[in-house]
N, C-alpha and C positions, 0 to 999 in steps of 0.2 A: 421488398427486402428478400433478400437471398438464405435461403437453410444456412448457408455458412456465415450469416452475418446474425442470424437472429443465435447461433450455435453461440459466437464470440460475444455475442453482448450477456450472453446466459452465463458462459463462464465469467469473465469480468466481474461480474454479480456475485456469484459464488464466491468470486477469490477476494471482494474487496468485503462483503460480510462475515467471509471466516478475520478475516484483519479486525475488522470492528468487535465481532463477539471476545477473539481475544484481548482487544484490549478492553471494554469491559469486563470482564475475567481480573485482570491484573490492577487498573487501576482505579475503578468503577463507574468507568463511563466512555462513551465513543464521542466521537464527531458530532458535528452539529450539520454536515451535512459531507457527500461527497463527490469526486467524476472520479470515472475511469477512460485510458486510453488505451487501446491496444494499435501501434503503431510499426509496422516494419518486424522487429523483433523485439520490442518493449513492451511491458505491460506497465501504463502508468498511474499512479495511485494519487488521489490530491485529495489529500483528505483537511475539512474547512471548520475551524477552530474546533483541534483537538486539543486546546490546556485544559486543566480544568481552573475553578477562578481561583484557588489556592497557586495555580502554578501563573498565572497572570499577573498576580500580587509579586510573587516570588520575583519573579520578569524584569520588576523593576530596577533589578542591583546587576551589576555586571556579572558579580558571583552567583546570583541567581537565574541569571541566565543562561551559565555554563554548569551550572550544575543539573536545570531542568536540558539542558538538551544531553549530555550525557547520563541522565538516566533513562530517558526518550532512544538514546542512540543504544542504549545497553538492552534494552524490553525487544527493539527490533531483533537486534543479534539475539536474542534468547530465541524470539517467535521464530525467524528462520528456515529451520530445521522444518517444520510443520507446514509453512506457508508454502515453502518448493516441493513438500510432497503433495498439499495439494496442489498447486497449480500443476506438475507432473500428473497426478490423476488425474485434470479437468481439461489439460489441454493436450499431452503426452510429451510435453515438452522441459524439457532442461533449464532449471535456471543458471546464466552459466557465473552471474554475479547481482548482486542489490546496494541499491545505491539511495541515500533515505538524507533527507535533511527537515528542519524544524524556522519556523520564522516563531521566533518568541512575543516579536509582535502583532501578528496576526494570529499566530495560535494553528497556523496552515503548515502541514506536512506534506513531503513529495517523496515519493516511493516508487525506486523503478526496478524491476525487475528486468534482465537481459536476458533473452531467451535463446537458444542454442537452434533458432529455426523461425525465420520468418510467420507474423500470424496469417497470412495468406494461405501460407502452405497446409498450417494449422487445420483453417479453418474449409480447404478446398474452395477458395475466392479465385475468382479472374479477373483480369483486366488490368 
């Protein structure tokens, strides 16, 4: 493994545990598990049954379903702000937009951040 690969999986780390801490912070609990992708110019977030079981229950009504993902869609847009300054400090890179959705039946979110600069370049990778 290369410095610049063992660099990229460090940040990834960083930026998908500042994601968990906040949302335990907001709504009292994270994930049940999660991956990270750093591809191209994406950083990709999958994080693996984030409801909690109150929001699973909810799930089951259509209205409940659109109501748990726009509060889910509103807590991202809150975090934001916070989450492109850090990846900005861990990677020095731009986020130049965020792209987030929810499976209410799975309880699986996907969170991409676009970066304003290749991770290769990021990270000083070749090949």
């Amino acid at each position: 493994m290369s410095s610049g690969s063992g660099r990229k999986q460090e940040a990834a780390e960083e930026i998908v545990h500042t994601i968990i801490r906040s949302l335990k912070e907001r709504i009292g609990r994270g994930p049940e598990g999660y991956r990270t992708y750093l591809v191209d110019d994406l950083l990709v977030v999958r994080l693996l049954r984030d409801l909690t079981p109150v929001e699973y229950e909810q799930a089951k009504t259509p209205a409940g379903r659109k109501s748990i993902k726009d509060t889910r869609n509103r807590l991202i847009q809150d975090l934001r702000p916070s989450l492109q300054d850090r990846i900005k400090h861990l990677t020095g890179a731009n986020v130049i937009s965020v792209h987030s959705d929810l499976s209410t039946r799975t309880g699986e979110r996907i969170i991409i951040f676009v970066l304003d600069r290749r991770v290769a370049d990021i990270f000083g990778e070749h090949g």
